[in-house]
C-alpha positions as CSV (number, residue, x, y, z in Angstrom):
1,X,-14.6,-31.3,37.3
2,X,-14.6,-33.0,33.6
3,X,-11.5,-33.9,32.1
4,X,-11.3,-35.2,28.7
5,X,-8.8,-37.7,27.7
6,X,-7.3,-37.9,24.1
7,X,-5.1,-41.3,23.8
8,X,-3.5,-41.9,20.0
9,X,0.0,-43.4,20.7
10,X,0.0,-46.5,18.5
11,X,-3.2,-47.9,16.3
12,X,-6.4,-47.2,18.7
13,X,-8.2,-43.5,18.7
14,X,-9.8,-43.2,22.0
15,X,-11.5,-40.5,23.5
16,X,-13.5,-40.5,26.9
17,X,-15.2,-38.0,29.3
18,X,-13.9,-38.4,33.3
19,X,-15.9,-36.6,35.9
20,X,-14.2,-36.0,39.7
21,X,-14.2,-33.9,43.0
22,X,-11.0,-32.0,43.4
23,X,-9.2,-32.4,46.8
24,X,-11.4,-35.9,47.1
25,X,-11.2,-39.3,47.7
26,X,-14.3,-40.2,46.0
27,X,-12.8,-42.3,42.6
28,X,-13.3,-40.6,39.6
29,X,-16.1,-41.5,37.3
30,X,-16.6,-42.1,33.4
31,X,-19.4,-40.5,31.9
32,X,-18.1,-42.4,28.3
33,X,-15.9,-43.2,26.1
34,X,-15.5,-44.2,22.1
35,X,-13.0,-45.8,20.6
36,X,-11.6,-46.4,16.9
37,X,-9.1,-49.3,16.3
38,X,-7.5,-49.7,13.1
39,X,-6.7,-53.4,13.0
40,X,-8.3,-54.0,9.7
41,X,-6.3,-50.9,7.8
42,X,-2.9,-52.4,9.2
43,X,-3.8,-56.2,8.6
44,X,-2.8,-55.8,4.8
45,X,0.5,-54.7,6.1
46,X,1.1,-57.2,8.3
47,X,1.6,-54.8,11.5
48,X,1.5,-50.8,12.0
49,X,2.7,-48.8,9.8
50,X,3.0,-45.6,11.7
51,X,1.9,-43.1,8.6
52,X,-1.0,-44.5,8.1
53,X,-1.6,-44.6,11.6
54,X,-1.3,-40.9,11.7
55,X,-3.6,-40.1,8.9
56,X,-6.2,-42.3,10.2
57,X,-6.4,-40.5,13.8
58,X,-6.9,-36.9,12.5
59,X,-9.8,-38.4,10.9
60,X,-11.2,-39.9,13.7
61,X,-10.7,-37.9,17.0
62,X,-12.9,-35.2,16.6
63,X,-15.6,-37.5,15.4
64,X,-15.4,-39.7,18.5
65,X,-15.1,-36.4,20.9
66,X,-18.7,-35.4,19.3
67,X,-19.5,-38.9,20.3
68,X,-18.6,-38.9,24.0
69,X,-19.7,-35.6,24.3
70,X,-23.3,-36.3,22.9
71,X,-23.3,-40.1,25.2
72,X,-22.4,-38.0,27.8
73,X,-25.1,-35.1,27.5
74,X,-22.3,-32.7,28.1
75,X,-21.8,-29.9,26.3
76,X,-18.0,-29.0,25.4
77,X,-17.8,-25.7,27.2
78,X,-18.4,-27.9,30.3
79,X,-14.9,-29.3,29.9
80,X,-12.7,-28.1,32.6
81,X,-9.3,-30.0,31.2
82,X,-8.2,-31.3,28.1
83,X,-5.5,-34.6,29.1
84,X,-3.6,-36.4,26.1
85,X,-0.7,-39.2,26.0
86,X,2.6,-37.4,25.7
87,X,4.4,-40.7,25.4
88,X,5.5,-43.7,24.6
89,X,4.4,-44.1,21.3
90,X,4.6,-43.7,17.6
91,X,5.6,-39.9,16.9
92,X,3.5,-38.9,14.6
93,X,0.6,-40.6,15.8
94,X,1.4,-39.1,19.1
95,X,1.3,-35.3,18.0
96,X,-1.8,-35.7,16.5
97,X,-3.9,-36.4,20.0
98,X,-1.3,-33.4,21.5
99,X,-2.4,-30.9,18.9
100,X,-5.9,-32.0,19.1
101,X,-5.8,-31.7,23.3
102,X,-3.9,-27.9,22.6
103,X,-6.3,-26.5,20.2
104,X,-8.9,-27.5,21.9
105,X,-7.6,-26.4,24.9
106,X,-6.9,-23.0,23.7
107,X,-9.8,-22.5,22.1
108,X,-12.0,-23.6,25.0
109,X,-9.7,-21.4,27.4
110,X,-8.3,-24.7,29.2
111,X,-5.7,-26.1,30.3
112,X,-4.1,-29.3,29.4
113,X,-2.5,-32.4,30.7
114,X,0.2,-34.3,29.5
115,X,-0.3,-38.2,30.4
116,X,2.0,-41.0,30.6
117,X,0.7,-44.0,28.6
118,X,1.9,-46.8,30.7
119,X,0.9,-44.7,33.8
120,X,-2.9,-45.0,32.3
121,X,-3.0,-48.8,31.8
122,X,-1.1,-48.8,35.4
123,X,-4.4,-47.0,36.7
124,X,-6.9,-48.0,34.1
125,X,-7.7,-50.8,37.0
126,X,-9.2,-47.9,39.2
127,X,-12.1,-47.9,36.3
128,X,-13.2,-51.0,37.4
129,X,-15.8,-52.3,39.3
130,X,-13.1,-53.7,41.8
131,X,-10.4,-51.4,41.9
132,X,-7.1,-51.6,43.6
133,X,-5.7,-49.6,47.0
134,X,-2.2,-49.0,47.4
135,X,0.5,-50.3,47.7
136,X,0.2,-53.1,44.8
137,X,2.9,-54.3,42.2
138,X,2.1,-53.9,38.3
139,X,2.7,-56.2,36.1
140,X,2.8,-54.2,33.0
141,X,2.3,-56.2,29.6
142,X,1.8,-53.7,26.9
143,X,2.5,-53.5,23.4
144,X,6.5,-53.4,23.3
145,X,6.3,-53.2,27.0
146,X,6.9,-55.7,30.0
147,X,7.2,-54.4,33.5
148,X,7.2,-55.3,37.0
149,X,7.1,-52.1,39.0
150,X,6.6,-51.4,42.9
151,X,3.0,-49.0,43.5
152,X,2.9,-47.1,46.6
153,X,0.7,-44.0,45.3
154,X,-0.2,-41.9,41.9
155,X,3.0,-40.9,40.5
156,X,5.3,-43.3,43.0
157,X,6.6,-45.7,40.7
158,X,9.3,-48.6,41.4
159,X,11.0,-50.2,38.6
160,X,11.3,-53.7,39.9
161,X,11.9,-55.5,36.5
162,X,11.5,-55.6,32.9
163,X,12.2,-57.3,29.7
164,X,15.8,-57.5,28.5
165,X,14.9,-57.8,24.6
166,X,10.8,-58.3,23.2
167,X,8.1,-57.6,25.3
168,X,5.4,-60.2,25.8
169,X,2.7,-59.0,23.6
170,X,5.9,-58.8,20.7
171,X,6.6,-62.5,21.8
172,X,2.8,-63.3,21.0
173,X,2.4,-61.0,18.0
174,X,5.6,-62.6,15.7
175,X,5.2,-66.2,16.7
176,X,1.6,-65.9,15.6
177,X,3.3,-64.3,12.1
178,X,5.7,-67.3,12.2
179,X,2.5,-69.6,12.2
180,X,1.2,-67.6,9.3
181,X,-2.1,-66.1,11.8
182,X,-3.2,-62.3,10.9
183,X,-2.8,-59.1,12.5
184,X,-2.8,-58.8,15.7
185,X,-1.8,-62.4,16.3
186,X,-2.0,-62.1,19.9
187,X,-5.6,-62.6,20.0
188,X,-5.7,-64.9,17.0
189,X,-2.7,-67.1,18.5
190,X,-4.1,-67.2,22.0
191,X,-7.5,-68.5,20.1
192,X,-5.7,-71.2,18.0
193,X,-4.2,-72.2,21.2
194,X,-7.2,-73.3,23.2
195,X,-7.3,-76.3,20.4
196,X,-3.9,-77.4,21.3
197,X,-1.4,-78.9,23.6
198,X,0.4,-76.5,25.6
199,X,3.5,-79.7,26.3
200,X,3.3,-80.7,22.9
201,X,6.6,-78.7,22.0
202,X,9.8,-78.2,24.8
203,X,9.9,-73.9,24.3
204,X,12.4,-71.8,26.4
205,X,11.5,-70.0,29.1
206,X,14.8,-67.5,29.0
207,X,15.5,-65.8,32.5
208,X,13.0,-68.1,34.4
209,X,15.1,-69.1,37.1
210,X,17.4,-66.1,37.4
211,X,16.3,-65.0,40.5
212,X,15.8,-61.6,39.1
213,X,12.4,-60.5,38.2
214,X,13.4,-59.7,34.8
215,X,11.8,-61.2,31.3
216,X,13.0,-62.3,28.2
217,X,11.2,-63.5,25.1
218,X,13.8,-63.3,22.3
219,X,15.0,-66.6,22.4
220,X,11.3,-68.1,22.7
221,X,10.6,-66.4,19.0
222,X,13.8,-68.3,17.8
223,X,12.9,-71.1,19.1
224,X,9.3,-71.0,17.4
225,X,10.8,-70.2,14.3
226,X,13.1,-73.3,14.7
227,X,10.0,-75.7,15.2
228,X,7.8,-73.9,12.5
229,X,10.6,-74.7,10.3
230,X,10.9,-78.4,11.1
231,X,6.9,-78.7,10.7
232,X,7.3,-77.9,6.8
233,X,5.3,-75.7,4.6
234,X,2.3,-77.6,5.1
235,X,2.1,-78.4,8.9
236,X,-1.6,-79.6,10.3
237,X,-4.0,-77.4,12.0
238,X,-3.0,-80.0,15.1
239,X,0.4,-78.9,14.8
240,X,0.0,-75.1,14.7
241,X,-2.4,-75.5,17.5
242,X,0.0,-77.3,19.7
243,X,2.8,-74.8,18.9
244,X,0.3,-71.9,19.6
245,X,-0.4,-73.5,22.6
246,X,3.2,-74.6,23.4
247,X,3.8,-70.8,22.9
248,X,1.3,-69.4,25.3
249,X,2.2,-71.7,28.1
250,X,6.1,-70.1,27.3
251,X,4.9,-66.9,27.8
252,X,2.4,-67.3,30.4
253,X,4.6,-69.4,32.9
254,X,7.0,-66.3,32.3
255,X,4.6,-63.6,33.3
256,X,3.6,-65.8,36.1
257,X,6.5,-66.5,38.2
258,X,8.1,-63.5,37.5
259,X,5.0,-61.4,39.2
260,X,5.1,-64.1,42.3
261,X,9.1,-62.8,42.7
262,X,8.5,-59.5,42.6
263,X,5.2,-60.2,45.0
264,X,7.5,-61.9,47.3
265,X,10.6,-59.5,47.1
266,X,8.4,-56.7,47.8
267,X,6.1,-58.4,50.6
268,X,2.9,-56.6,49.1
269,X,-0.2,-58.7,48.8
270,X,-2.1,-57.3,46.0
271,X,-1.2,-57.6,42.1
272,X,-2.6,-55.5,39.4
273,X,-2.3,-56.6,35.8
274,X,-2.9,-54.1,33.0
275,X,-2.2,-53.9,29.4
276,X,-3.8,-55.4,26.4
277,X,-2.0,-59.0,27.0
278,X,-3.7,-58.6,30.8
279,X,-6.8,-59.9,28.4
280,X,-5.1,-63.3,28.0
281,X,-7.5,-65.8,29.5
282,X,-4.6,-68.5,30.3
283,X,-2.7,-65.4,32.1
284,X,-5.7,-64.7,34.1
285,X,-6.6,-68.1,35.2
286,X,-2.9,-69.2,36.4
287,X,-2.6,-65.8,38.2
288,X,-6.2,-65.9,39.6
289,X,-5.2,-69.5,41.2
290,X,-1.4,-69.1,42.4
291,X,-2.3,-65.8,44.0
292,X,-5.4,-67.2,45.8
293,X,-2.8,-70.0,46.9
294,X,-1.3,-67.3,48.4
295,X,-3.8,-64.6,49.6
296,X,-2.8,-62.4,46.7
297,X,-5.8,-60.1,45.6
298,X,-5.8,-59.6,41.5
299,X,-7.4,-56.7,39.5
300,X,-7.6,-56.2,35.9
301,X,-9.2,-53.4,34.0
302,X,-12.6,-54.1,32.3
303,X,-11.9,-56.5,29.0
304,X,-12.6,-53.6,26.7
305,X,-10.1,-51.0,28.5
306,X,-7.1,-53.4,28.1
307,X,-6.4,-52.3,24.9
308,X,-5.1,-48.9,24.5
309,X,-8.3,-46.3,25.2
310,X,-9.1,-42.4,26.2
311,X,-11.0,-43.5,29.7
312,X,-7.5,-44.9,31.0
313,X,-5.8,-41.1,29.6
314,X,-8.8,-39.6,31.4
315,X,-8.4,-41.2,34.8
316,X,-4.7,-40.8,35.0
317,X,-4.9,-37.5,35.0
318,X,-8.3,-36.8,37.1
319,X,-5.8,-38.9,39.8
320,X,-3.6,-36.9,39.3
321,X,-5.3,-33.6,39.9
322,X,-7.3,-34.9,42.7
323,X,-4.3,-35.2,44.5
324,X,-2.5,-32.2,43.6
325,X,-0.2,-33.9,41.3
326,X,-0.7,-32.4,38.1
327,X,1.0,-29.7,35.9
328,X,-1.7,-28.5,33.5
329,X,-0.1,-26.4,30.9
330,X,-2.1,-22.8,30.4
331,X,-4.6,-22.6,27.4
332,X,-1.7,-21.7,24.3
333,X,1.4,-23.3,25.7
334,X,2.0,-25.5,23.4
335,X,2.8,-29.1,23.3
336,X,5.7,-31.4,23.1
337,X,5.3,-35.5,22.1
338,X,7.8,-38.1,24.2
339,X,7.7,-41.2,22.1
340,X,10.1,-42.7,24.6
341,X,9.9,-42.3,28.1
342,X,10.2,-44.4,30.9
343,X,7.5,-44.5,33.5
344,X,9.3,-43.9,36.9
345,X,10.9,-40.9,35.1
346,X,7.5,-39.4,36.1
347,X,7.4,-39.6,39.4
C-alpha cells in the first residue's frame, strides 16, 4: 500500500511517499520525500508569524506532492491513503495540509488519516537505518514541546514527564534572541557555542534534582537575560560565545539526566530521541556516552528528518494501519484541525 503524508503544522511544508504490507512486520519504506522550510520568510520577523505561514504552504504543497510523486515514479492514482497532521500546531497552517489530504482524498476516492505530530517525530526513528523495538522511552524535544514518555507499542503512550513552563528548543530559540543571533537561534546558538566555554557562566538548571522527571527552562532564559545585561551593549564575540556555550551545557545537562530518570524509573534499556533539538550535537554526544556507560541503546532519526517533515506523517500512519490501528476517514468526510492535543490522548 502507498500512503502519502502531508505535514504543515508550524513553518516546514513536507510531503513524502510511504510504501508497506498490510498485516506485516516488514517496516515500512520511503519511496521520497520534499520539503519546503520557510526560515528565511520568518527571519525578518524575528520568529513565525503564523499568517504568513499559512499563505506560504498553499503555495507549496502541491508543488512538492508533484515532486515526490515524479522521485518516486509513482503515479497519483497509485495512492492508496492520503495521512496529514491533525495537531499540535498553528491553526491555520494546520487546515491547509487537512484540506489538501481531503480533496485529494475525495477526489482520488481515498481515504484519509489523521496523524499526531509528536507521534510522527516519536516514530520518525523507525525511518532510520537503525530503528528502535519496543519498549523504549522518548525523549521528546520539539518545538514548544519537551517530553519524557514510556513506549510499549504504536499508539501506547506513557506520559512520564514534561516541561512545567518553555520547552527546550524555546529555551534555545530566545536565549539566542537575547544574544542578538537570527532566526532560528537554535542552530545558530548551538554553532556560536562550539567557540565557547560551557563553565564560563554559573546558569540554572531549574528542576534538576527534583527527583521527578520533569523540565524547566524558564528560569534559565531569565537568567541569560540577567548576564546578557551585565555584558553591556557591546559584549565580545568571547563573551557571547561563552554564554552560548554556558547556555547549551544548561540545557543539555537537563535533557540528560532527566532521560537517565525516566530510564531508570521505567527499567527499559533503550532511549529514542526525536525532534528537531535531537540534532544537537552536544545532546547527542553526552547521551551516546552516559547511556553506553550503562548499556542503554540510542536512536535518533536521520539529521534531515529531525526537523518537522511529511516522511515522519507518512510512517505514523503506515504503523498504524499495519497494525490495525488506524481510523481512515471515507473519501468526503471532511476534516477537523487539533492545534492542541496531547499525545497519550491518542492512544
Amino acid at each position: 500500500m502507498l500512503v502519502l503524508g502531508i505535514e504543515s503544522s508550524c513553518d516546514e511544508t513536507g510531503v513524502a511517499l510511504v510504501e508497506f504490507e498490510a498485516a506485516s512486520t516488514t517496516p515500512p519504506r520511503l519511496l521520497a520525500d520534499a520539503l519546503h522550510s520557510q526560515i528565511s520568510m520568518h527571519q525578518a520577523y524575528g520568529g513565525v508569524v503564523p499568517e504568513l505561514a499559512s499563505r506560504d504552504h498553499i503555495r507549496r504543497v502541491l508543488p512538492l506532492t508533484r515532486e515526490v510523486l515524479a522521485k518516486s515514479g509513482r503515479p497519483l492514482t497509485e495512492i492508496d491513503l492520503i495521512a496529514y497532521t491533525q495537531g499540535p500546531g498553528l491553526a491555520g497552517a494546520l487546515l491547509v495540509g487537512a484540506g489538501v489530504a481531503a480533496s485529494l482524498a475525495a477526489a482520488l476516492d481515498r481515504p484519509s488519516l489523521a496523524v499526531h505530530h509528536l507521534e510522527g517525530h516519536l516514530l520518525s526513528p523507525f525511518l532510520s537505518a537503525d530503528p528502535p523495538e519496543f519498549p523504549f522511552v522518548a525523549l521528546l524535544v520539539s518545538g514548544g514541546h519537551s517530553q519524557l514518555m514510556r513506549v510499549d507499542a504504536v499508539g501506547s503512550y506513557e506520559l512520564l514527564g514534561e516541561t512545567i513552563d518553555d520547552a527546550a528548543g524555546e529555551a534555545f530559540d530566545k536565549s539566542a534572541k537575547l544574544l542578538g543571533l537570527p532566526y532560528p537561534g537554535g542552530p545558530h546558538l548551538a554553532k556560536l557555542a562550539e567557540q565557547g566555554n560551557p563553565e564560563a557562566f554559573a546558569l540554572p538548571r531549574p528542576l534538576l534534582h527534583s527527583g521527578k522527571p520533569d523540565f524547566s527552562f524558564a528560569g534559565l532564559k531569565t537568567a541569560v537575560l540577567t548576564q546578557v545585561k551585565k555584558l553591556g551593549e557591546a559584549p565580545s564575540e568571547q563573551q557571547k560565545a561563552d554564554l552560548a556555550a554556558s547556555t547549551q551545557a544548561a540545557i543539555v545537562e537537563s535533557l540528560l539526566k532527566k532521560s537517565l530518570l525516566a530510564l531508570k524509573e521505567t527499567g527499559l534499556k533503550r532511549l529514542v530521541v526525536a525532534g528537531g533539538v535531537g540534532a544537537n550535537k552536544s545532546l547527542r554526544e553526552q547521551l551516546n556516552a552516559a547511556c553506553a556507560k550503562r548499556g542503554v541503546r540510542v536512536h535518533y532519526p536521520e539529521l534531515n528528518l529531525c526537523t518537522d517533515n511529511g516522511a515522519m506523517i507518512a510512517m505514523a500512519a503506515a504503523l498504524r494501519l499495519q497494525r490495525g490501528m488506524g481510523k481512515p476517514l471515507p473519501a468526503g468526510s471532511g476534516f477537523e484541525v487539533r492545534p492542541r492535543w496531547a499525545l497519550d490522548a491518542v492512544n
